[in-house]
C-alpha positions in Angstrom: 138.0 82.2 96.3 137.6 85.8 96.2 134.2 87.2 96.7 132.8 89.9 94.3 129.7 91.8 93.1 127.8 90.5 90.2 128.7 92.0 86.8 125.5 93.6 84.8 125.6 90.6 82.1 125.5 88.3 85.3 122.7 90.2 87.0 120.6 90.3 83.6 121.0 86.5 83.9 120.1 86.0 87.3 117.0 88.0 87.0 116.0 85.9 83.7 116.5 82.7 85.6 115.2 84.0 88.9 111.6 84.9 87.1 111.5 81.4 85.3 112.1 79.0 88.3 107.9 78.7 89.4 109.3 75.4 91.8 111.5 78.1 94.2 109.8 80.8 95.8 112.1 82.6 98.5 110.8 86.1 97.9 112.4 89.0 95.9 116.1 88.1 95.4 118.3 91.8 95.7 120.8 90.9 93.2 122.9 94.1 93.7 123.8 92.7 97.5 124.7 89.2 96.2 128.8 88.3 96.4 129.8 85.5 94.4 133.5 83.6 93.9 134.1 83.1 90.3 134.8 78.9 89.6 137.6 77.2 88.4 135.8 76.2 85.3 138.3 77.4 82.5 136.8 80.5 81.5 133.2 79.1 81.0 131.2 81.7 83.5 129.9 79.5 86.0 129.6 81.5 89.9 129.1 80.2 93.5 127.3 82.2 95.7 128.7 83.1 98.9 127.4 81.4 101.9 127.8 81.4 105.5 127.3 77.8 105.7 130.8 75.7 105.9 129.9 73.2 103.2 127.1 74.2 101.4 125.4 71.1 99.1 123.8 71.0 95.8 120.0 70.4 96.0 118.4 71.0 93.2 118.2 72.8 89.7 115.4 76.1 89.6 115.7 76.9 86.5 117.4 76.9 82.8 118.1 78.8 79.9 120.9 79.8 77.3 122.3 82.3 75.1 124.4 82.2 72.2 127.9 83.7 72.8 129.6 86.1 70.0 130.8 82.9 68.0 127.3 81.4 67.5 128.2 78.8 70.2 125.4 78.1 73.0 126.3 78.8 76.2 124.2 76.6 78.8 122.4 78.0 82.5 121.9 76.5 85.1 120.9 77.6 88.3 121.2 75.6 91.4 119.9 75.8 95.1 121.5 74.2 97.9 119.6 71.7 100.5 118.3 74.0 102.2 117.0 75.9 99.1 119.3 79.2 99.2 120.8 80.1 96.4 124.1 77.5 95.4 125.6 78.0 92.1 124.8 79.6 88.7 126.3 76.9 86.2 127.7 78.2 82.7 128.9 76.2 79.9 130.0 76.3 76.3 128.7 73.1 74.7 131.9 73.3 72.9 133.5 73.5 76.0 135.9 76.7 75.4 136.0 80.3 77.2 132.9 81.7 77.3 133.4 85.4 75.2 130.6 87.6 76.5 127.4 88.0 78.9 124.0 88.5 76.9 122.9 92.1 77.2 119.0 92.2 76.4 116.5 89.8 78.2 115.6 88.0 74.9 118.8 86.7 74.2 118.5 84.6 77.8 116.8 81.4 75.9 114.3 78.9 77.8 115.4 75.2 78.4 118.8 73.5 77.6 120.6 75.1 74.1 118.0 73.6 71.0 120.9 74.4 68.4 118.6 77.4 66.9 
């Protein structure tokens, strides 16, 4: 997977979730450093963050939240730390299960919780 920087929707997303996960405290996260391989998820947005470990693991979820795409559909957060509590994976999701169309561009559009419908 090719490594890249984050785009500005991304980082807006990251710094949402990053704020809201009270359970993970690793200190200020610079998210203008952080390199990420896009996943092979169909066009839904999800991101795994490059590691220097061989085979990182999923530990845990930090935090959630969602945003509705330029169709109205929810698109669903997730982001994920590995065992060892570094940063993992940033997991985005249609519920409808198509191509994700845009990133959120304001704060307030990045939603608490799993996607209510509203």
């Amino acid at each position: 997977m090719k490594e890249r920087r984050l785009e500005d929707g991304e980082v807006l997303i990251l710094s949402v979730l990053l704020s809201r996960a009270t359970e993970w405290n690793r200190g200020p996260v610079d998210l203008e450093a952080l390199r990420v391989s896009d996943m092979d998820d169909g066009g839904m947005g999800s991101l795994r963050f490059a590691s220097r470990k061989s085979h990182p693991r999923y530990g845990r979820t930090i935090a959630e939240g969602w945003f509705k795409d330029i169709d109205g559909i929810p698109v669903a957060l997730a982001l994920y730390v590995d065992r060892e509590d570094d940063l993992f994976e940033l997991d985005s999701w249609k519920v409808d299960f198509t191509s994700r169309l845009r990133l959120p561009h304001d704060e307030a559009e990045v939603r608490e919780g799993p996607p209510s419908g509203n």
